[in-house]
C-alpha positions in Angstrom: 124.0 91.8 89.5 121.7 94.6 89.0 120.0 92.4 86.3 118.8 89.9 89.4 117.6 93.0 92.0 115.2 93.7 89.0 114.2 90.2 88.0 113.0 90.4 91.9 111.1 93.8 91.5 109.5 91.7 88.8 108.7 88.6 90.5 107.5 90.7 93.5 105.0 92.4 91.2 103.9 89.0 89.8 103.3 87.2 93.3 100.7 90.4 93.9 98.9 90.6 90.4 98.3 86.5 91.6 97.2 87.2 95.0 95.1 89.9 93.6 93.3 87.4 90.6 92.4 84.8 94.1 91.0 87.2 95.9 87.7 86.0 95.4 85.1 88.5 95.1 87.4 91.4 95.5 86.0 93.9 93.7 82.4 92.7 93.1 80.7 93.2 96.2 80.6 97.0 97.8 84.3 98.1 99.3 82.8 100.7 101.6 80.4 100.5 104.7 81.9 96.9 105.7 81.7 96.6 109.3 84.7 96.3 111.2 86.0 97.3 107.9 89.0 99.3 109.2 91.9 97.5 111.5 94.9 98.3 113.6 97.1 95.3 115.2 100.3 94.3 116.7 102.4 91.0 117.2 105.4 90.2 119.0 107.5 86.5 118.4 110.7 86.0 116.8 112.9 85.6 114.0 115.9 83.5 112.5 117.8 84.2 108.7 118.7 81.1 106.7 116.6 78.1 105.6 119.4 75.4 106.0 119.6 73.2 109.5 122.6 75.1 110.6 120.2 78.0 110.9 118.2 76.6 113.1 120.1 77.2 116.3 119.3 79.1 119.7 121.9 81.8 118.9 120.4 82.5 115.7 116.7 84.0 116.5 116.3 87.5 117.7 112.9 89.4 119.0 110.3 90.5 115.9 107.7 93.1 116.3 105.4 93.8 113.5 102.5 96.9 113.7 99.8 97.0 111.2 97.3 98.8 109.7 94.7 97.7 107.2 90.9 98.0 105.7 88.8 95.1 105.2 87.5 95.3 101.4 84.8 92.3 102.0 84.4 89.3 103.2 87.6 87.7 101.7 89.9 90.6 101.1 91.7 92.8 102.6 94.8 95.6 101.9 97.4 96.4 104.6 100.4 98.2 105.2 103.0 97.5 108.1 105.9 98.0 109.6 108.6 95.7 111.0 112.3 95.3 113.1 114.6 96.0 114.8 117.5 93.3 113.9 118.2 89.6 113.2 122.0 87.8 113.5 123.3 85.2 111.6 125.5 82.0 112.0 128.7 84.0 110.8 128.8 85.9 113.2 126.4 88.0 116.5 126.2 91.3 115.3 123.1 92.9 115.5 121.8 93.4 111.9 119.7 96.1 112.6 116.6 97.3 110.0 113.4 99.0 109.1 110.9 97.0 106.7 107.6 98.9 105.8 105.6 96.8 103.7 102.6 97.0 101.8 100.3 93.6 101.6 97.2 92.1 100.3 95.3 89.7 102.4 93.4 87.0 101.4 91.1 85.0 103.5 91.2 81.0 102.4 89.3 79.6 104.9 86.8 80.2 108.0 84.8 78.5 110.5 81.8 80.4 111.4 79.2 80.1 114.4 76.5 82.3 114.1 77.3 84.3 111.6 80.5 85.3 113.5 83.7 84.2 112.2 85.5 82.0 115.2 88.1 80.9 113.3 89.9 81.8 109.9 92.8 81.4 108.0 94.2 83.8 105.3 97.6 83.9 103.4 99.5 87.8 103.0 101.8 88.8 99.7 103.2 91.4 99.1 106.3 93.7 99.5 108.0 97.1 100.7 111.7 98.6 101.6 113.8 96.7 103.7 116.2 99.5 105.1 119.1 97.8 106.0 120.9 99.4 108.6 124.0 97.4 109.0 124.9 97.4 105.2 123.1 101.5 105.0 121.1 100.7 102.2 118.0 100.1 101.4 116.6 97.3 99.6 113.2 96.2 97.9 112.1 92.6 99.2 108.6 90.6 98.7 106.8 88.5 101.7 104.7 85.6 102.1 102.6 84.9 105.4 100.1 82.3 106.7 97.8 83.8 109.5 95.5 82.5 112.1 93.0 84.6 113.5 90.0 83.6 116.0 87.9 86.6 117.1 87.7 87.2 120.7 84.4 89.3 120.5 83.6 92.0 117.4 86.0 94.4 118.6 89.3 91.8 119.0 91.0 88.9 117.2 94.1 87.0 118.6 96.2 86.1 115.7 99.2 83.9 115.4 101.6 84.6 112.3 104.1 82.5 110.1 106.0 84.4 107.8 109.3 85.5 105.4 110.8 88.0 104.2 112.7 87.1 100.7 115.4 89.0 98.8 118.9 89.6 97.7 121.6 90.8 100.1 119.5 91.2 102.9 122.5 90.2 105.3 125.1 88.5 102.7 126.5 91.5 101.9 127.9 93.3 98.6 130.4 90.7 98.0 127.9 87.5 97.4 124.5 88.2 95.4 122.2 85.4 96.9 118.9 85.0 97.5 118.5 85.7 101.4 115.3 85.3 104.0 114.0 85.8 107.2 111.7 83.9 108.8 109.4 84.7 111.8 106.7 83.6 113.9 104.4 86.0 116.1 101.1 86.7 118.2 99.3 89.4 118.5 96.2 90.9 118.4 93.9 92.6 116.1 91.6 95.3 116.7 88.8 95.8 114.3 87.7 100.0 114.4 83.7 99.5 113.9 81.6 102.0 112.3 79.5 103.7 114.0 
């Protein structure tokens, strides 16, 4: 069973050498002096484990809160580390699965509609992965995570930004007894606040 918690160290590391390769431009243009290249955020939504239809059910979705912090490399890419909670249930039963995620991600933007020269719109997909401290089960675990994020920019200082994303792993809330592949699934607003250079 230890065999498949390192395959996913692996695959984790994989999915980020990928996302790194598509980041288009990522290293070739200057990573310092980019304005608004420094960000801080938050978003609030919530969160459900399981993929099946039985999952899907009012009982089983719980508050998310996700806080952020990142630097914008350049126009396309973009490095940021996170932190997210407090607990999820399942279908088996209510208890309160409590945990600690801090993450580490690389941001990629895929698309953008611009209006002056100012970004109104944009779309980016997030990889990456961090230690998923599971407090019901006391241990800690390694997981990877895959986002889609909407942004539109309020004004240079503030974007509103709506998030889709997973958490992937094994035993995240099966326990020691099964080894399965387990996720958890969320979707959240928030806002970003870009920290401009003077």
């Amino acid at each position: 069973m230890k065999t498949l918690k390192l395959k996913s160290n692996y695959i984790i590391l994989v999915f980020i050498g990928i996302q790194l390769l598509f980041c288009k431009n990522l290293y070739s243009q200057k990573l310092l002096g980019v304005k608004g290249g420094n960000y801080i955020g938050f978003d609030l939504g919530v969160q459900n484990s399981g993929m099946r239809k039985e999952d899907f059910v009012v009982s089983n979705f719980t508050p998310r809160v996700h806080f952020f912090v990142g630097k914008k490399l350049n126009d396309f890419g973009a490095v940021q580390v996170g932190y997210e909670g407090f607990y999820f249930k399942t279908i088996a039963n209510s208890d309160k699965r409590k945990f600690n995620y801090y993450n580490l991600r690389i941001q990629n933007r895929i698309w953008a509609k611009k209006i002056n020269n100012v970004s109104l719109f944009e779309t980016s997909i997030q990889i990456g992965g961090g230690l998923f401290q599971n407090l019901y089960y006391r241990r800690p675990n390694i997981c990877g995570d895959f986002g889609i994020i909407c942004s539109s920019e309020l004004n240079d200082k503030i974007s509103i930004i709506l998030r889709a994303s997973s958490i992937i792993g094994w035993d995240i809330y099966q326990g020691e007894e099964v080894y399965n592949k387990d996720i958890v699934n969320c979707l959240t607003v928030g806002f970003k606040f870009n920290i401009l250079k003077k």
